[in-house]
BAFI-3210 file (N, C-alpha, C; in Angstrom, 3 decimals, decimal comma, padded with zeros to 6 digits):
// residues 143
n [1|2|3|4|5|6|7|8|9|10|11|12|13|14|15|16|17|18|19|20|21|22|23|24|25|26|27|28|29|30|31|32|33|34|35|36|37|38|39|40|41|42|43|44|45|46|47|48|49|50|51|52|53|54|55|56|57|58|59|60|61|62|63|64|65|66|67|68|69|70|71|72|73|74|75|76|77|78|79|80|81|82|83|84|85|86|87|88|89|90|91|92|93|94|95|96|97|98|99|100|101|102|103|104|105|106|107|108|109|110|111|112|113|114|115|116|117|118|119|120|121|122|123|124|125|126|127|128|129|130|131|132|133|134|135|136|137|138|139|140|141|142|143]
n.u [021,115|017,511|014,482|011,169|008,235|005,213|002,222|-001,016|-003,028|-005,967|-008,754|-009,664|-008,894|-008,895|-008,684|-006,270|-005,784|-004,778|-002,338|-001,000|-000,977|000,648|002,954|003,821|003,916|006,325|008,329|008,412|009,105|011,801|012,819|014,077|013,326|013,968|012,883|009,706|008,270|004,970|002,640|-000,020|-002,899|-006,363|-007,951|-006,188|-004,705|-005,478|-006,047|-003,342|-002,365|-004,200|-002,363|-000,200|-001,050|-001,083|001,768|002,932|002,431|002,667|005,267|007,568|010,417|010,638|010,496|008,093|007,292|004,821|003,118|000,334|-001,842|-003,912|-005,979|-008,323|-009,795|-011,989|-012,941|-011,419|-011,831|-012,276|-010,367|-009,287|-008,851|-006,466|-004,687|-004,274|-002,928|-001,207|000,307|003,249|006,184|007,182|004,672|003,362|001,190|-001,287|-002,920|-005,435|-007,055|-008,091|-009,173|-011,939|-013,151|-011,545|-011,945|-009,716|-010,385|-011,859|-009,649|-007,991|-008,925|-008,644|-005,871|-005,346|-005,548|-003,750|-000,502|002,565|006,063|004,801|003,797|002,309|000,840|000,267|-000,928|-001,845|-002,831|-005,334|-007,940|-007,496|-005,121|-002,308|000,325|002,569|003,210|004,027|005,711|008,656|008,499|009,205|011,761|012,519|011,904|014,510|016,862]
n.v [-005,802|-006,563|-007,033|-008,469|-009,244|-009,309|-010,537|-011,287|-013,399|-013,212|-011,515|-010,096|-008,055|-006,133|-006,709|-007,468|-009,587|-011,203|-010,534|-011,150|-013,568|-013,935|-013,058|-014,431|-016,998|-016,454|-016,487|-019,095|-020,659|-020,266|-017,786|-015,109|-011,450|-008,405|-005,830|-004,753|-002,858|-002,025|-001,497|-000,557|-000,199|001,330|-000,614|-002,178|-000,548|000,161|-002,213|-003,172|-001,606|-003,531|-005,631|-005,055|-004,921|-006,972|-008,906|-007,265|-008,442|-011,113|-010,826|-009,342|-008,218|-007,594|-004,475|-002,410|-000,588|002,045|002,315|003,609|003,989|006,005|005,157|003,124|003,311|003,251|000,115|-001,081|-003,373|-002,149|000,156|003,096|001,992|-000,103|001,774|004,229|002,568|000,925|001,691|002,035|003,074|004,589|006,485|006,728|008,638|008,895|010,725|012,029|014,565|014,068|011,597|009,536|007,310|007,257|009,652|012,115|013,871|012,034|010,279|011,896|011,736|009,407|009,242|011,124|009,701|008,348|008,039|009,925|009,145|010,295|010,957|013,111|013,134|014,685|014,016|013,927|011,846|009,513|007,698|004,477|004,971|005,231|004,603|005,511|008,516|007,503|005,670|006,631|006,968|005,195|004,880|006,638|005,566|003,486|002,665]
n.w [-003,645|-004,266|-006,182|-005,598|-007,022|-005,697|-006,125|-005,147|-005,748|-006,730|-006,900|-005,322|-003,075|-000,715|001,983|002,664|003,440|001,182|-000,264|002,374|002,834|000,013|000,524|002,484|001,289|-000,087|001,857|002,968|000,788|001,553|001,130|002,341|003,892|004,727|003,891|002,809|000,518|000,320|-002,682|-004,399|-006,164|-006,559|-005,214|-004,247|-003,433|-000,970|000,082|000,809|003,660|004,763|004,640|005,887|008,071|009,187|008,226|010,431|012,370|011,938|011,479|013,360|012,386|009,614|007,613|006,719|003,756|002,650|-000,264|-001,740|-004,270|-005,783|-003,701|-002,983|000,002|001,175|000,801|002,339|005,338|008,448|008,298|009,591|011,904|011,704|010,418|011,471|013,504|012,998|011,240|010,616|009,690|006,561|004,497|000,847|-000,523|-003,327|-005,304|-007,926|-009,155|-011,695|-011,191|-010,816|-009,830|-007,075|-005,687|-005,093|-002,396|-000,982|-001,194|000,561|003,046|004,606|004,471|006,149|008,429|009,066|010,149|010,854|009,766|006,579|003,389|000,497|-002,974|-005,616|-008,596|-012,136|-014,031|-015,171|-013,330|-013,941|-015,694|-014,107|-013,510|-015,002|-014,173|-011,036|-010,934|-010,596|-008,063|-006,313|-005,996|-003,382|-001,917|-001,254|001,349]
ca.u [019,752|016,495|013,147|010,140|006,699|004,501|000,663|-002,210|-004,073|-007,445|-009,598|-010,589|-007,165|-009,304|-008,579|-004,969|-005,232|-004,347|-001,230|000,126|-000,473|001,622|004,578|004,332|004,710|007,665|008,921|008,066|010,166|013,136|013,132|014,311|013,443|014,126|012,289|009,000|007,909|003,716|002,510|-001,092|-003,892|-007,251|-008,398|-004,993|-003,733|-006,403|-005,312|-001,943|-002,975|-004,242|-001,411|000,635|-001,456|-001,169|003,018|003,326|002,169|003,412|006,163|007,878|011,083|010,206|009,870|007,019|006,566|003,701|003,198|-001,071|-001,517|-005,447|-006,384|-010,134|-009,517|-013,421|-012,575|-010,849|-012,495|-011,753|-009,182|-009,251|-007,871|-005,329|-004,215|-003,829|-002,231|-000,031|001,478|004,476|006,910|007,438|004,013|003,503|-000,470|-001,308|-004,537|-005,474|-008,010|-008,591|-009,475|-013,500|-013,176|-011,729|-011,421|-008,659|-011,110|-012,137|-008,251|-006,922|-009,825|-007,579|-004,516|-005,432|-005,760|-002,237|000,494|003,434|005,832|004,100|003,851|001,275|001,551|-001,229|-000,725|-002,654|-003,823|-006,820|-007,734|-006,730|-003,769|-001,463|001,448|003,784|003,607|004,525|007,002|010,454|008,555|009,815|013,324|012,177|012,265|015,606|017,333]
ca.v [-005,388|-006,708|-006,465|-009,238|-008,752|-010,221|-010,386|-012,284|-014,593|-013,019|-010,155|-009,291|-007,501|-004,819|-006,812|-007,340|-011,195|-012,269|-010,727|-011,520|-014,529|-013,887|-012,420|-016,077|-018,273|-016,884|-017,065|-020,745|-020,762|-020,294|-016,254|-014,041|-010,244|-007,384|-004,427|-005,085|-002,208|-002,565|-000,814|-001,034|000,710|001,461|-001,627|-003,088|000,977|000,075|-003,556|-002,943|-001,415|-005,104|-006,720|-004,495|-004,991|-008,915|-008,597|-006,439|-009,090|-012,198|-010,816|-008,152|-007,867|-007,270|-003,232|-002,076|000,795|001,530|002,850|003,671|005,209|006,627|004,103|003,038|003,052|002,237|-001,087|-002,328|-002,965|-001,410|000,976|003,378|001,235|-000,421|003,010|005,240|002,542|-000,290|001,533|003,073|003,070|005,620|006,161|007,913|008,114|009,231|010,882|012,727|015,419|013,427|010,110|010,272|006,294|007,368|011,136|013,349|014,254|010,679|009,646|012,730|011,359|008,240|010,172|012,301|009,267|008,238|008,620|010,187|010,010|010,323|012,030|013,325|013,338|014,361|013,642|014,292|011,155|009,198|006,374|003,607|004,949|006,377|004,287|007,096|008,911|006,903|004,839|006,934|007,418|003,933|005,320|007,533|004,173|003,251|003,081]
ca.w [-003,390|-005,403|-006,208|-005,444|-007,022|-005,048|-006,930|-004,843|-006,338|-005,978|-007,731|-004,270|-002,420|000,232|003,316|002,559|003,593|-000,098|000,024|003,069|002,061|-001,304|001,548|003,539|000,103|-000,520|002,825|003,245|000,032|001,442|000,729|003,248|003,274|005,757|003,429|001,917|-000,162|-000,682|-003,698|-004,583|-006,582|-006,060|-004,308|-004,048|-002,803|000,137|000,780|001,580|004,708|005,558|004,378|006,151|009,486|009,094|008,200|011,227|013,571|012,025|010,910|012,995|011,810|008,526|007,577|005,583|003,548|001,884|-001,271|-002,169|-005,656|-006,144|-003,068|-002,466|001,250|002,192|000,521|003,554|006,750|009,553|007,879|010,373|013,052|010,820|009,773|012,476|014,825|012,826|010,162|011,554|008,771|005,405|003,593|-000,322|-000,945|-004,297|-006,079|-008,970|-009,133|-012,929|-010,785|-010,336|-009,043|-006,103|-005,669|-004,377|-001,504|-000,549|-000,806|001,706|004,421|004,971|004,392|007,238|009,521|008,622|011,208|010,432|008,657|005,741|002,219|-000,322|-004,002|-006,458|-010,179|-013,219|-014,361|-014,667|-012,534|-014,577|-016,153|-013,175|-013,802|-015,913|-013,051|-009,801|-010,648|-009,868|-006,544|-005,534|-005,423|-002,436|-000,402|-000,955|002,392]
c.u [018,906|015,433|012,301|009,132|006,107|003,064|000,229|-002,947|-005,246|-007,395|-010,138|-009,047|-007,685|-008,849|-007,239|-004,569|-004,599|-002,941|-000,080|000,129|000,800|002,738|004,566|004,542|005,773|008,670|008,991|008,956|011,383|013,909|013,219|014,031|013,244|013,393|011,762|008,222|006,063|003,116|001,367|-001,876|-005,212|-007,429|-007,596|-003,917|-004,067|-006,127|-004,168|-001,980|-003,104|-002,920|-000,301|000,349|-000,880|000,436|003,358|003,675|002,801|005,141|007,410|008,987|011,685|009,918|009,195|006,765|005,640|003,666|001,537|-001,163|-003,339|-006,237|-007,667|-010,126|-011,269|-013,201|-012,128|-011,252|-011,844|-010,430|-008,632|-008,349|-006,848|-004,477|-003,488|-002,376|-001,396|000,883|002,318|005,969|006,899|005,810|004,156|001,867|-000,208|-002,228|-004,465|-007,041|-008,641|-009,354|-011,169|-014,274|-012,900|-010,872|-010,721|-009,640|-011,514|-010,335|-007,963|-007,672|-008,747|-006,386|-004,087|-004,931|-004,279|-001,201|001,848|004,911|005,310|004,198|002,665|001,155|000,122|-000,697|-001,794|-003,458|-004,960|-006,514|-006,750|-005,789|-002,690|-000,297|002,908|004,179|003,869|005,417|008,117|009,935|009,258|011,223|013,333|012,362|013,335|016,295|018,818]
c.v [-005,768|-006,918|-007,729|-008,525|-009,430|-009,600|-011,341|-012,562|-014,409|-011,555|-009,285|-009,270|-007,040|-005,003|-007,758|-008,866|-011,576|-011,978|-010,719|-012,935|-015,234|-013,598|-013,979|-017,055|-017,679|-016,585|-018,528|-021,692|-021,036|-018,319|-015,761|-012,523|-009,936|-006,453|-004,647|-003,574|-002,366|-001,523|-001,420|000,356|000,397|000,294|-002,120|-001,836|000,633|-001,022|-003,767|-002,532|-002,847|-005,857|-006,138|-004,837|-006,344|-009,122|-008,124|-007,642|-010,363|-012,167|-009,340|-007,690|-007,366|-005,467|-003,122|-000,586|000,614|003,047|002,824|005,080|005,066|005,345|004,282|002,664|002,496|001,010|-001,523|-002,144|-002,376|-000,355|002,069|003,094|000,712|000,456|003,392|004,142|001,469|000,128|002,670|003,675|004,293|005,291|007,418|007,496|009,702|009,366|011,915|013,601|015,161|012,581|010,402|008,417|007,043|008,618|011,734|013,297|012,711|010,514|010,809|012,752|010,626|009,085|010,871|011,147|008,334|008,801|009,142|009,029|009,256|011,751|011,810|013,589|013,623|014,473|014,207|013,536|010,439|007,653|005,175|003,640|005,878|006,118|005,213|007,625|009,224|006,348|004,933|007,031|006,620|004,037|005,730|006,061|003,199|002,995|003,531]
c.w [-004,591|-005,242|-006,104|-006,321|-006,726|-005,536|-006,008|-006,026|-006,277|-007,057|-006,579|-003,358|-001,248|001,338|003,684|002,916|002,646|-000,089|001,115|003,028|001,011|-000,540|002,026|002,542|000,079|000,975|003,546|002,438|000,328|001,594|002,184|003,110|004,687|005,544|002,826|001,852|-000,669|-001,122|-004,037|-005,417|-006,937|-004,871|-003,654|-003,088|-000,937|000,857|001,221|002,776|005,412|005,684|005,214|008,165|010,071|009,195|009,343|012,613|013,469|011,689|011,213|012,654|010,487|008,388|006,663|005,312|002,742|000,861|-001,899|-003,189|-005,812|-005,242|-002,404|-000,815|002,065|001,318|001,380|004,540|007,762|009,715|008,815|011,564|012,608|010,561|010,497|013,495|014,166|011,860|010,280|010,671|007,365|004,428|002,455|-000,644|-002,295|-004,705|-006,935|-008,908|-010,768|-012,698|-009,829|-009,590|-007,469|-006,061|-004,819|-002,937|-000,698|000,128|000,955|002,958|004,937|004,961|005,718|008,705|009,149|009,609|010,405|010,622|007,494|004,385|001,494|-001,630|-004,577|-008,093|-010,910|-014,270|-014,302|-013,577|-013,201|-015,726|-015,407|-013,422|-014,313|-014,910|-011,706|-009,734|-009,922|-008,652|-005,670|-005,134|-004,024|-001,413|-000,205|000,503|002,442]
res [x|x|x|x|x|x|x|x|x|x|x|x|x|x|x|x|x|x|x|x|x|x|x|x|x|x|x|x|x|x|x|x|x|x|x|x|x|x|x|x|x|x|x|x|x|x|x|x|x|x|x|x|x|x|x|x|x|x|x|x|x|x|x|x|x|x|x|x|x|x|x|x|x|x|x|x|x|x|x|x|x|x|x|x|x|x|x|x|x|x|x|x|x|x|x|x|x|x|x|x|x|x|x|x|x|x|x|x|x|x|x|x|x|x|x|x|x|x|x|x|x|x|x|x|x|x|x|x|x|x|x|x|x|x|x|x|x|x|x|x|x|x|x]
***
């Protein structure tokens, strides 16, 4: 078992095209994967969602969990519909009552529209330093 990091190529993530993009280079590669893990924050918490919508369709044998740490969810269009009805798999959404980018209260809107199952984590740091404490969450998606 091992780990990919897949980074788009782009400053602009919200509507999750860039990295399903970054998922089809390295399947064009040669790479095979069964369990893609997407992990994002703020903008990138929100784009996963896309990338996850986009994966679903071209790609359905592929499982996706998703992993959104203090995620700017009005950043991606039509989130809503993306949300509620394609992402069927293990989510961990993450916000901080420190994080005044995108606040606890904002995050647990989207959250709400989230199918099960699903989990809720709230931390203690600020926006742009959450890292410390999300990481071990990634264990949680082990299979």
């Amino acid at each position: 078992k091992g780990y990919f990091v897949i980074c788009p190529r782009s400053g602009w993530t919200g509507t999750g095209q860039k990295g399903a993009d970054a998922f089809g280079e390295l399947r064009l590669s040669g790479l095979k994967f069964d369990h893609v893990l997407h992990t994002g924050h703020s903008q990138g918490g929100a784009g996963i969602v896309g990338s996850i919508r986009i994966l679903n369709i071209l790609y359905p044998d592929v499982k996706n969990d998703m992993l959104a740490v203090y995620p700017a969810w009005w950043m991606t269009p039509f989130f809503e519909d993306r949300a509620a009805k394609l992402i069927t798999r293990r989510k961990i959404i993450v916000c901080s009552d420190k994080d005044t980018t995108c606040p606890c209260d904002d995050v647990i809107k989207g959250y709400e529209l989230l199918s099960e199952p699903k989990e809720f984590s709230k931390f203690q740091s600020t926006h742009l330093f959450p890292q410390s404490e999300w990481v071990d969450i990634m264990d949680e998606f082990d299979d």
